[in-house]
N, C-alpha and C positions, 0 to 999 in steps of 0.2 A: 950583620946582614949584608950581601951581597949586593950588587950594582943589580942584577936578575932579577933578584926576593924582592928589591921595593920595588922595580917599578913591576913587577907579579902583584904586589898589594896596589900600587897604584892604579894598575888595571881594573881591578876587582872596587877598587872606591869609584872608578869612570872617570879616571883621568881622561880626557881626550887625546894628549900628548904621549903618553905614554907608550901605546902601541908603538908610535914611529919611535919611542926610543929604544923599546925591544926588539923590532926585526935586524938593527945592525949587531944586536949584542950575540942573537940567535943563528942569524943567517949562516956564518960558516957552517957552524955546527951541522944545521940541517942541510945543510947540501953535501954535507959527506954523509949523512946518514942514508941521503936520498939517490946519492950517487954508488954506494958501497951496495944496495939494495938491485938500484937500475943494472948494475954490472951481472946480476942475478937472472935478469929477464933473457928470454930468448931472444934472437939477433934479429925476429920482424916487428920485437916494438917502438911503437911510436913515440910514444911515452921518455920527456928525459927527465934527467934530476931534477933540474932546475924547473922543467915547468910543476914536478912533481912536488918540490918545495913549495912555488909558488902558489899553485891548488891547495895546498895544503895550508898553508899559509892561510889565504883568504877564508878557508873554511872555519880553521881559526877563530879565524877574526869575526867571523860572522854570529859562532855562537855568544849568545848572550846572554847567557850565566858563565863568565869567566872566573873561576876560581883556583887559580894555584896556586897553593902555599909555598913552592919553592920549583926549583930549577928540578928535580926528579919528578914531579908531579908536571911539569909543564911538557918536557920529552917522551914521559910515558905516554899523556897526550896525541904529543906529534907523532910520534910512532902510531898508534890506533888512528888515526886519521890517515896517515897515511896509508897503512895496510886498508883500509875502509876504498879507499881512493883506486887502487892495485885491486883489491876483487870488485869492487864494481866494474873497473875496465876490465877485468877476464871475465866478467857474465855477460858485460855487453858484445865481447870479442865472441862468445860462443853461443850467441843467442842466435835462434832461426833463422829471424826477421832478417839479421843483416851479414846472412852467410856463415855464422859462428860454426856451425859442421865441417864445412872446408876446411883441408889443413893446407898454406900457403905452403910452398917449397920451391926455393933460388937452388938453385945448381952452385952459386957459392957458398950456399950456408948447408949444404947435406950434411957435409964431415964431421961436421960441430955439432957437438950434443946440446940438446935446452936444459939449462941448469930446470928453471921453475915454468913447466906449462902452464897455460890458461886452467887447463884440468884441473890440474894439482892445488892452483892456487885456490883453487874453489875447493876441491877438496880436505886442502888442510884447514880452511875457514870454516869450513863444516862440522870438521872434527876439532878442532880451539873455541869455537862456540860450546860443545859439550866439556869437551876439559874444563873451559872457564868455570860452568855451571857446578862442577867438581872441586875445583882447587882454581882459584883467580891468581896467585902467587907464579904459579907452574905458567899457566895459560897468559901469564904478564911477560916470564922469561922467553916462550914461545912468538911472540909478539913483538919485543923486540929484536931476537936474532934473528926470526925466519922475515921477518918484513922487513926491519929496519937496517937488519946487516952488523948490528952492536958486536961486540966480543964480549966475553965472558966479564972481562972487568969492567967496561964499561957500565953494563947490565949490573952487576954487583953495586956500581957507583951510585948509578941512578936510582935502583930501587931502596941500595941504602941495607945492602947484603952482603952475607961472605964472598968471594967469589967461590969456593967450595962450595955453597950452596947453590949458585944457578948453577955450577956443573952439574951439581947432582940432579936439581931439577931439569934440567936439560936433557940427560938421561931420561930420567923416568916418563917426560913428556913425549921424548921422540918414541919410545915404545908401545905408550900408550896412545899416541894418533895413528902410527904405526898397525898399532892392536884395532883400533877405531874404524882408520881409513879401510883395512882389509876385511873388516867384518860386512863394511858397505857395498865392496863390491860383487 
């Protein structure tokens, strides 16, 4: 059992301590997850790794039914918090109430394409909710490379899969939100 997994079960029995022993074990990790993702956003967000970690972190923390059996179960986790975290902030960036129709635009950032708009992000969350409902497997790979920025092995690592296999479901999911997103609009 790894340094991770017990205090994972330690958590889960209500160790008090534990928590602080898990954020130094995690933290790197999740800040390149969160940094690899940020690199993703367009160039007027606010939003950085680090506090994105932190958010995410605390939200964490905060649920209480902590349950994870292991170091895959706890990343999968922080990924879906995190992407949780990223379309909330793009409904709130596109919402009426606080100017969300506007599109901002610097004269330094014309040139430069948005990897992942406010739009999109809603949209792809619109359409990985229906995947989910489909195939949870596919819509878990989708989850961590489109939000959390993972590579194919890592993804493999964490879910505890071929890496052939998230390729393939990579595939077939980009086709199918693909197929999804275009039906909606």
């Amino acid at each position: 059992m790894t340094d991770l997994t017990r205090i994972l079960h330690s958590i889960e029995e209500g160790s008090p301590k534990a928590a602080e022993e898990l954020l130094p074990l995690v933290y790197d990790e999740l800040r390149r997850l969160a940094g690899s993702k940020m690199a993703k956003e367009p160039g007027d967000h606010t939003l950085q790794a680090t506090a994105l970690v932190h958010e995410g972190w605390l939200k964490l923390s905060r649920q209480s039914r902590q349950h994870y059996q292991n170091r895959s179960q706890f990343f999968a986790t922080a990924a879906e918090t995190m992407r949780r975290i990223l379309v909330d902030r793009a409904r709130r960036r596109l919402s009426q109430k606080r100017g969300g129709h506007y599109q901002r635009t610097e004269v330094d950032w014309i040139a430069l394409p948005e990897s992942a708009s406010d739009d999109l992000v809603i949209k792809v969350n619109e359409a990985l909710n229906a995947l989910e409902a489909e195939d949870r497997q596919k819509a878990e790979v989708v989850k961590l490379k489109f939000f959390a920025g993972l590579t194919s092995q890592e993804i493999a690592s964490i879910m505890d899969i071929n890496e052939k296999t998230v390729r393939r479901h990579w595939s077939f999911a980009k086709a199918w939100l693909y197929q999804s997103m275009s039906s909606s609009d």
